[in-house]
Rosetta silent file (secondary structure, phi, psi, omega in degrees, C-alpha in Angstrom):
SEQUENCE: XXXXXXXXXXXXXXXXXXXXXXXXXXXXXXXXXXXXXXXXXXXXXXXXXXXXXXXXXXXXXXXXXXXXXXXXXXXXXXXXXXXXXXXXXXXXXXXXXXXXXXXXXXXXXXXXXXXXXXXXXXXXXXXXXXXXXXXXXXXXXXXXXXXXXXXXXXXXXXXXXXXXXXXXXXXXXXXXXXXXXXXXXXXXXXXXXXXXXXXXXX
SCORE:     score description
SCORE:     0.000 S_00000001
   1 L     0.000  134.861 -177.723   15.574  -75.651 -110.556 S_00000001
   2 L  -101.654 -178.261 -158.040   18.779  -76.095 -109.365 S_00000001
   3 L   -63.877  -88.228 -171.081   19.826  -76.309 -105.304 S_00000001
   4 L    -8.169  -85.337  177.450   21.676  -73.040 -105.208 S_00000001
   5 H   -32.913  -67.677  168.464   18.545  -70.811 -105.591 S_00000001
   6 H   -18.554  -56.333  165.884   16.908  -72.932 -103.528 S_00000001
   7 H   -64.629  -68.478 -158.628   19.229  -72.727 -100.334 S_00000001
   8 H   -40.646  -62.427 -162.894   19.426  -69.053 -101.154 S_00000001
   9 H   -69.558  -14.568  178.490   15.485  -68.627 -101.057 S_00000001
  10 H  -107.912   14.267 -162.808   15.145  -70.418  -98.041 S_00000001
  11 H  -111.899   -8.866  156.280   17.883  -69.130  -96.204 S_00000001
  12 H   -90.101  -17.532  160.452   15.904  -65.470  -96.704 S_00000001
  13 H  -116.428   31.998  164.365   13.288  -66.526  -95.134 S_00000001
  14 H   -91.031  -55.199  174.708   14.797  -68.400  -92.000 S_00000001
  15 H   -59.150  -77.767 -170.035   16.336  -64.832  -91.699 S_00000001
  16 H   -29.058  -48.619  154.921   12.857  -63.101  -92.497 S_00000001
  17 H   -50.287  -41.013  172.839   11.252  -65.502  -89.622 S_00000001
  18 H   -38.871  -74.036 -140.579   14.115  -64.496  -87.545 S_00000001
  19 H   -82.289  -43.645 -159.651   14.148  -60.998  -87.350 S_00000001
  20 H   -77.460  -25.503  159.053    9.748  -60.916  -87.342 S_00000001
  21 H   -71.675  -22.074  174.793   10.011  -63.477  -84.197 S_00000001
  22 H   -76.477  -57.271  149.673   12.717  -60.790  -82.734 S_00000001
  23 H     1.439  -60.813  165.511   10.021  -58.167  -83.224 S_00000001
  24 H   -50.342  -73.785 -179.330    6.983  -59.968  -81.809 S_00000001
  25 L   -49.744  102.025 -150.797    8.410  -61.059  -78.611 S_00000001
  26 L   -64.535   80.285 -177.961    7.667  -59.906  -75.757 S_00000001
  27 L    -2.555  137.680  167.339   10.235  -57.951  -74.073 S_00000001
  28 L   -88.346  133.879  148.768   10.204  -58.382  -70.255 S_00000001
  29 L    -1.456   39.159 -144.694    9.372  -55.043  -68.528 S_00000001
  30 L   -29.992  137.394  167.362   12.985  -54.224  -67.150 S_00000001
  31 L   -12.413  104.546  138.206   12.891  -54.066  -63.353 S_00000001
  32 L   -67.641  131.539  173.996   11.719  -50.816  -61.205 S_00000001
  33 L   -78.203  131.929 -167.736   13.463  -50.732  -58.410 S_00000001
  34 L   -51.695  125.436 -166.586   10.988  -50.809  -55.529 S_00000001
  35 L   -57.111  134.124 -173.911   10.673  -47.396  -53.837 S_00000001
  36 L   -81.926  155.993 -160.078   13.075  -47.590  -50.762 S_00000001
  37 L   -90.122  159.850 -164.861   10.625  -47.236  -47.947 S_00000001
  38 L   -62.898  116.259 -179.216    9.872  -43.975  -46.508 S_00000001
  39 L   -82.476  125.754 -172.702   12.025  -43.229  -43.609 S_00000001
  40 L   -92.790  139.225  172.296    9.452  -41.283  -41.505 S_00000001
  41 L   -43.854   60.762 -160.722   10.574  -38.171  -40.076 S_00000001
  42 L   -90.258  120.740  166.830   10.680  -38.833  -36.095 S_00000001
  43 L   -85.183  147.415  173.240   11.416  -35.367  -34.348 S_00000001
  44 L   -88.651  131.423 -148.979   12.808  -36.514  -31.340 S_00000001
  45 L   -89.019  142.015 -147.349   10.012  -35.053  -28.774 S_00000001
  46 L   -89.270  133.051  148.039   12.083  -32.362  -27.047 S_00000001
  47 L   -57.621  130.442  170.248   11.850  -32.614  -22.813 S_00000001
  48 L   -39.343  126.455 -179.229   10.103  -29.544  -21.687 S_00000001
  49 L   -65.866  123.904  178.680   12.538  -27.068  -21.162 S_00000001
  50 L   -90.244  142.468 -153.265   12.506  -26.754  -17.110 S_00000001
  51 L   -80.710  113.221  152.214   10.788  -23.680  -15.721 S_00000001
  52 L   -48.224  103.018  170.009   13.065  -21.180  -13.916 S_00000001
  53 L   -97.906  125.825  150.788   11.423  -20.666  -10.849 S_00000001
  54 L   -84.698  125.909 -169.318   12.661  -18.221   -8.487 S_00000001
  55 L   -79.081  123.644 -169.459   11.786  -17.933   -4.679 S_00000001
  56 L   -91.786  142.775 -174.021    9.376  -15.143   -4.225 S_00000001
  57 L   -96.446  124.594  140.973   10.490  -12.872   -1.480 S_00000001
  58 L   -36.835   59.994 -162.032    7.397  -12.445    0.564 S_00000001
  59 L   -90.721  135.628 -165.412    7.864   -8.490    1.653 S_00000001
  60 L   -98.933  145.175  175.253    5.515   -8.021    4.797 S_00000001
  61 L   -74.922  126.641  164.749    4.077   -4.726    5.063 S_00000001
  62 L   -24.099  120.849  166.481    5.271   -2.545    8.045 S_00000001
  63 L  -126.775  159.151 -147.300    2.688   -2.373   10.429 S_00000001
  64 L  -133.279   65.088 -139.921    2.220   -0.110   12.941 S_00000001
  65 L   -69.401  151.588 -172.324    0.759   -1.358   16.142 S_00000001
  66 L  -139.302   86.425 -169.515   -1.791    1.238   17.588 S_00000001
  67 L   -55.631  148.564 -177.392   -2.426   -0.168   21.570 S_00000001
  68 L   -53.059  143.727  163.089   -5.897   -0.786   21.597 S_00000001
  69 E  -167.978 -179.241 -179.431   -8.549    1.924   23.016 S_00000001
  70 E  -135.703  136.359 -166.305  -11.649    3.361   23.438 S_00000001
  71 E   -95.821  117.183  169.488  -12.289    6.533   22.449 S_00000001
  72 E   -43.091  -59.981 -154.505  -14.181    9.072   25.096 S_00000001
  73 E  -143.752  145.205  174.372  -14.520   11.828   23.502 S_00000001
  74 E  -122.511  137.458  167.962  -14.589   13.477   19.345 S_00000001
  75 E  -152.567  144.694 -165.277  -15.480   16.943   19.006 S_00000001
  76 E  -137.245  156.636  160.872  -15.238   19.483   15.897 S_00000001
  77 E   178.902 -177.309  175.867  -15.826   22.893   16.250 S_00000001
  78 E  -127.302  162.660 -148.913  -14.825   26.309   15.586 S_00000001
  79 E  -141.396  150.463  136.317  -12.514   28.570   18.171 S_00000001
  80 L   -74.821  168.868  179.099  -11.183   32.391   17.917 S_00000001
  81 L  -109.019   68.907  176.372   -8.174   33.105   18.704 S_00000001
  82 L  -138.655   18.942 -171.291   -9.720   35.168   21.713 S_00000001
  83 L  -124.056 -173.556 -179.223  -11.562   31.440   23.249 S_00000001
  84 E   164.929  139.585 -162.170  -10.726   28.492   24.861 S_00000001
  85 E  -130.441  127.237  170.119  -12.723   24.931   25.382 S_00000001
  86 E   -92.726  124.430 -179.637  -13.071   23.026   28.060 S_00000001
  87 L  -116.381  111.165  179.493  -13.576   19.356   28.175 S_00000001
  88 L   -65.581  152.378 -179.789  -14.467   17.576   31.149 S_00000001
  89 L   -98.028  -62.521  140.479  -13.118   13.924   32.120 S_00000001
  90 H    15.876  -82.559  174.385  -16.149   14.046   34.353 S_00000001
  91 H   -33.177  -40.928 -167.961  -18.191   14.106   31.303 S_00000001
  92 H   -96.577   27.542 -152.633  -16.563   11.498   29.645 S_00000001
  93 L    37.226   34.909 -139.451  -17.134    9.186   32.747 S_00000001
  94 L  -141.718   89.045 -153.422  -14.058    9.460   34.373 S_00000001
  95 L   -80.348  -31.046  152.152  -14.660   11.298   37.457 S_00000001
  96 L  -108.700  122.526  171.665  -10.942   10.913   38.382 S_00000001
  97 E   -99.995  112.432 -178.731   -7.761    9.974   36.311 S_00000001
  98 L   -87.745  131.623 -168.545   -5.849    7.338   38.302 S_00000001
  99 L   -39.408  141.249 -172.881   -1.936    7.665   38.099 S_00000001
 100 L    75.857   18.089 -172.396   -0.561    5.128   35.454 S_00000001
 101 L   -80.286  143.174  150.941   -3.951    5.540   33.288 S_00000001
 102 E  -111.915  147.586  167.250   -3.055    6.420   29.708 S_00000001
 103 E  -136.868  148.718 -151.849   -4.612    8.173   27.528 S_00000001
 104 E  -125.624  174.656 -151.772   -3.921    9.379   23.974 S_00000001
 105 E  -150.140  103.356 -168.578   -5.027   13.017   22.704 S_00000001
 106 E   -97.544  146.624 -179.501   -4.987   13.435   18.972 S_00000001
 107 L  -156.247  144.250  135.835   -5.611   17.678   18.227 S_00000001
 108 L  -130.359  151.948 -150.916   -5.869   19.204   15.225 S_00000001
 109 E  -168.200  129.760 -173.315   -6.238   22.627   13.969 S_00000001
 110 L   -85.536   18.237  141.717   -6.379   24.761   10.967 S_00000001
 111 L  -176.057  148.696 -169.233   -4.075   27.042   13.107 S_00000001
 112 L    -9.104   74.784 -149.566   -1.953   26.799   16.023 S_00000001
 113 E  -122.698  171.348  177.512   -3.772   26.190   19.363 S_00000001
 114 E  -118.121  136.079  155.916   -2.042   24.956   22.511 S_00000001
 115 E  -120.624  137.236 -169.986   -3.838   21.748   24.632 S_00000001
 116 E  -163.033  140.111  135.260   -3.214   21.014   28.216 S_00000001
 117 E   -95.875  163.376 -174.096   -5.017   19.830   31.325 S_00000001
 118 E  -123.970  177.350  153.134   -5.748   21.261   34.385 S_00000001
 119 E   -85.930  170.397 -169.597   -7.650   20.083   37.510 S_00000001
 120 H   -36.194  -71.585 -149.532  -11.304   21.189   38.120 S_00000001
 121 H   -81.503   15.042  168.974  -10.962   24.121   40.232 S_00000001
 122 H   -95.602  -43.484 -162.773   -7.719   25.805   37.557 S_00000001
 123 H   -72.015  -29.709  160.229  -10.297   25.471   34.816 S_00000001
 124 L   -38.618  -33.373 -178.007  -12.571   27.708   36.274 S_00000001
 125 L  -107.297   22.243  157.849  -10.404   30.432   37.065 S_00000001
 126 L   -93.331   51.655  156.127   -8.521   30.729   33.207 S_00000001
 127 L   -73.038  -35.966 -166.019  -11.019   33.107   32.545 S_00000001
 128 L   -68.420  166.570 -171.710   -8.743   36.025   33.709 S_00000001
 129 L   -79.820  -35.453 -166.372   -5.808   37.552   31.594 S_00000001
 130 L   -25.297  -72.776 -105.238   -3.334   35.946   34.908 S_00000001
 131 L  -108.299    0.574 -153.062   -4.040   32.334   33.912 S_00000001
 132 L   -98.778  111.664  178.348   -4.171   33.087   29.951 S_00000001
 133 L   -57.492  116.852  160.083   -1.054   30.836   28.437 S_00000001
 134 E  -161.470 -158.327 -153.335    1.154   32.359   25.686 S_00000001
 135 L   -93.598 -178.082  124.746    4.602   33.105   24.198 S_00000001
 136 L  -115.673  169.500 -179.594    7.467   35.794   24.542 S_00000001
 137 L   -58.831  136.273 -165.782    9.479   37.245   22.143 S_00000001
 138 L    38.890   71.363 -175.486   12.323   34.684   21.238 S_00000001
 139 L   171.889  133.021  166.937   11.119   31.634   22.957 S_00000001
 140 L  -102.157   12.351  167.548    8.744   28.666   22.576 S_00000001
 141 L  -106.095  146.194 -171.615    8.189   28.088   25.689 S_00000001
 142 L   -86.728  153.319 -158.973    4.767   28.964   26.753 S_00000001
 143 E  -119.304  109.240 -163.252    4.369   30.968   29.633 S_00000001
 144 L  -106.331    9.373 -165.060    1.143   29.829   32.232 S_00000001
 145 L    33.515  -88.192  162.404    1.517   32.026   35.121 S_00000001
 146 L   -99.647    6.454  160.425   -0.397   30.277   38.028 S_00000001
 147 L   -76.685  150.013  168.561   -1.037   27.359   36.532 S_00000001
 148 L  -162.955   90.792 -143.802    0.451   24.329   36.104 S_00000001
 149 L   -77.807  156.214  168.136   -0.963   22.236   33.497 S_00000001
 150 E  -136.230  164.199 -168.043   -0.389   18.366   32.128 S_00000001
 151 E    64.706   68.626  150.880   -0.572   16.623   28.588 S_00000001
 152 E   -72.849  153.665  175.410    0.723   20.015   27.026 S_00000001
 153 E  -143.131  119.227 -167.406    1.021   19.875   23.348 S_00000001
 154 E  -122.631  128.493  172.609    1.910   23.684   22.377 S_00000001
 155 E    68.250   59.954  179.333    1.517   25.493   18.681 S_00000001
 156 E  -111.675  151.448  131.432   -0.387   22.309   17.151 S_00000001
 157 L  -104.784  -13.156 -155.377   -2.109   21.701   13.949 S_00000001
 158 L  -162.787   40.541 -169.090   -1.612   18.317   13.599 S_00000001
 159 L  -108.807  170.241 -174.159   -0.581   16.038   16.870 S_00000001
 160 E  -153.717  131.143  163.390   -1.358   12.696   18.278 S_00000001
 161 E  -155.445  152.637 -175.141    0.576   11.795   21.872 S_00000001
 162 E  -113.910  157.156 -160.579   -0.330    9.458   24.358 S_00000001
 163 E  -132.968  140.382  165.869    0.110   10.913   28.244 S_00000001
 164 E   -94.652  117.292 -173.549    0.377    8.963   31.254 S_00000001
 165 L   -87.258  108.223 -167.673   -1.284   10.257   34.620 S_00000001
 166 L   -79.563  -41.186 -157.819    1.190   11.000   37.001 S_00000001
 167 L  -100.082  118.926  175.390   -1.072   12.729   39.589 S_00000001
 168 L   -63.203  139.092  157.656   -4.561   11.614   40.983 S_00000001
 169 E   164.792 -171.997  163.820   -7.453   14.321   40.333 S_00000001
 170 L   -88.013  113.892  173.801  -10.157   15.711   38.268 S_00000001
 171 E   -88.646 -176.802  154.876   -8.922   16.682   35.154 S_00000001
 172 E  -143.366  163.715 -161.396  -10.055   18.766   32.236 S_00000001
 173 E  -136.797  102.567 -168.498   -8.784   19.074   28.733 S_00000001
 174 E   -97.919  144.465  169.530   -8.281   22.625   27.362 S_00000001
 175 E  -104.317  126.630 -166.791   -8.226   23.553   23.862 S_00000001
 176 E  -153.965  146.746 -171.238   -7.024   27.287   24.084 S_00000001
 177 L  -138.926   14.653 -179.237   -6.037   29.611   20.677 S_00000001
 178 L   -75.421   14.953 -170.382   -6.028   32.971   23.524 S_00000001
 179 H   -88.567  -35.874  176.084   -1.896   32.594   22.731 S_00000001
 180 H   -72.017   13.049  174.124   -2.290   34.652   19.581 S_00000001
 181 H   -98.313  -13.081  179.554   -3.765   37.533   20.936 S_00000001
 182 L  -101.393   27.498 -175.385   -0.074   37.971   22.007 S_00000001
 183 L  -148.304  106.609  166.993    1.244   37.920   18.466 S_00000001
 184 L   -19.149  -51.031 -172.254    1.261   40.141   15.846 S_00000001
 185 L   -60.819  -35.671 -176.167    0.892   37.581   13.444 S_00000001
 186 L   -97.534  -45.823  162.967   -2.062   36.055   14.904 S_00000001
 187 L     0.819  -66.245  165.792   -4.130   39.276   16.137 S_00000001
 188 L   -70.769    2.594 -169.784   -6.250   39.095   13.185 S_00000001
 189 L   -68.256  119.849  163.428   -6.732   35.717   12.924 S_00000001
 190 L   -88.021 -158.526 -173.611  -10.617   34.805   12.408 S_00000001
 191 L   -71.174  139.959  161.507  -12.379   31.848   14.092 S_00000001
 192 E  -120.052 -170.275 -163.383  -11.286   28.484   12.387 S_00000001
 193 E  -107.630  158.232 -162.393  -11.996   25.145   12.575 S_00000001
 194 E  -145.464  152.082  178.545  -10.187   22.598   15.314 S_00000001
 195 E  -127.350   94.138  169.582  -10.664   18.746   16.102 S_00000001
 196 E   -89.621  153.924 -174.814  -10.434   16.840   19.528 S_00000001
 197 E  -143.843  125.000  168.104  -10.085   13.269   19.757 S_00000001
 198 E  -141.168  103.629  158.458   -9.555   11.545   23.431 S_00000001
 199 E  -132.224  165.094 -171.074   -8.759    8.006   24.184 S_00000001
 200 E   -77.355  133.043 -158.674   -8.255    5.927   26.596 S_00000001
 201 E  -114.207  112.071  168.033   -5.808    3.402   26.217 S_00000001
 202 L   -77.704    0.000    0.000   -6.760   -0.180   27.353 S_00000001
């Protein structure tokens, strides 16, 4: 055999080893790069939003001082307008009302009565037409003849006044609806109903 062939055949397999050792060999794994690390998500925690407060105006209720008292006398009834009721201070333990006493005299009335005191010995005589209080034509002032009455309150339904006692005496407290017998309007009126209230102011 000559050399030529020889070289030739072994120089095919020095390649043939070659390329089946490139083949074989184990590749390295190329590189991942390592997951960049998680940047965590930090909210920045928010400061409470500060609470509008506003200064509450305090609104005080009105009040309406009422001097202290004790009440004498209450009475309901029903009146024509051809009566009139007498209430004694006497009664009410008050045998005399001394000047600078007060007292306050709430009336009501489901129609128009006049209230006034008298002393003892007046109430006794307004039985008579003389002494019987009422109007004239074009005028509000009430007309009493021989009388001459205190705490008037004239044409109520619906008062409350407090009266001061000028005069030592025995009083009485009239309710009287006999003004309407002098008025058309009133003539016909039947009995209704009326409310006294009397106190004493302490």
């Amino acid at each position: 055999m000559s050399q030529r062939p020889v070289f030739c055949f072994f120089t095919v397999l020095l390649v043939i080893a070659v390329s089946f050792s490139g083949c074989t060999s184990q590749q390295a794994a190329p590189q991942t790069p390592a997951p960049a690390p998680a940047i965590a998500a930090t909210t920045a925690a928010q400061a409470p939003s500060p609470e509008i407060t506003t200064a509450a105006k305090t609104v005080q209720p009105t009040r309406t001082t009422v001097p202290a008292g004790k009440i004498l006398l209450t009475e309901k009834g029903m009146i024509s307008q051809k009566e009139y009721k007498t209430f004694y201070f006497k009664s009410m333990g008050h045998q005399f009302l001394q000047p600078g006493e007060k007292y306050r005299i709430t009336l009501r009335a489901d129609k128009p009565v006049i209230g006034y005191a008298v002393f003892s010995e007046q109430a006794s005589q307004l039985t008579g037409d003389t002494l019987t209080p009422h109007y004239v034509a074009h005028s509000d002032k009430i007309q009493w003849g021989l009388i001459e009455p205190y705490m008037v309150r004239g044409k109520v339904t619906d008062s409350e006044k407090t009266f001061t006692v000028e005069e030592l005496g025995p009083y009485v407290y009239v309710v009287d609806a006999r003004w309407m017998t002098f008025d058309d309007d009133y003539k016909s009126v039947g009995p209704f109903n009326y409310e006294l209230t009397i106190t004493e102011i302490l």
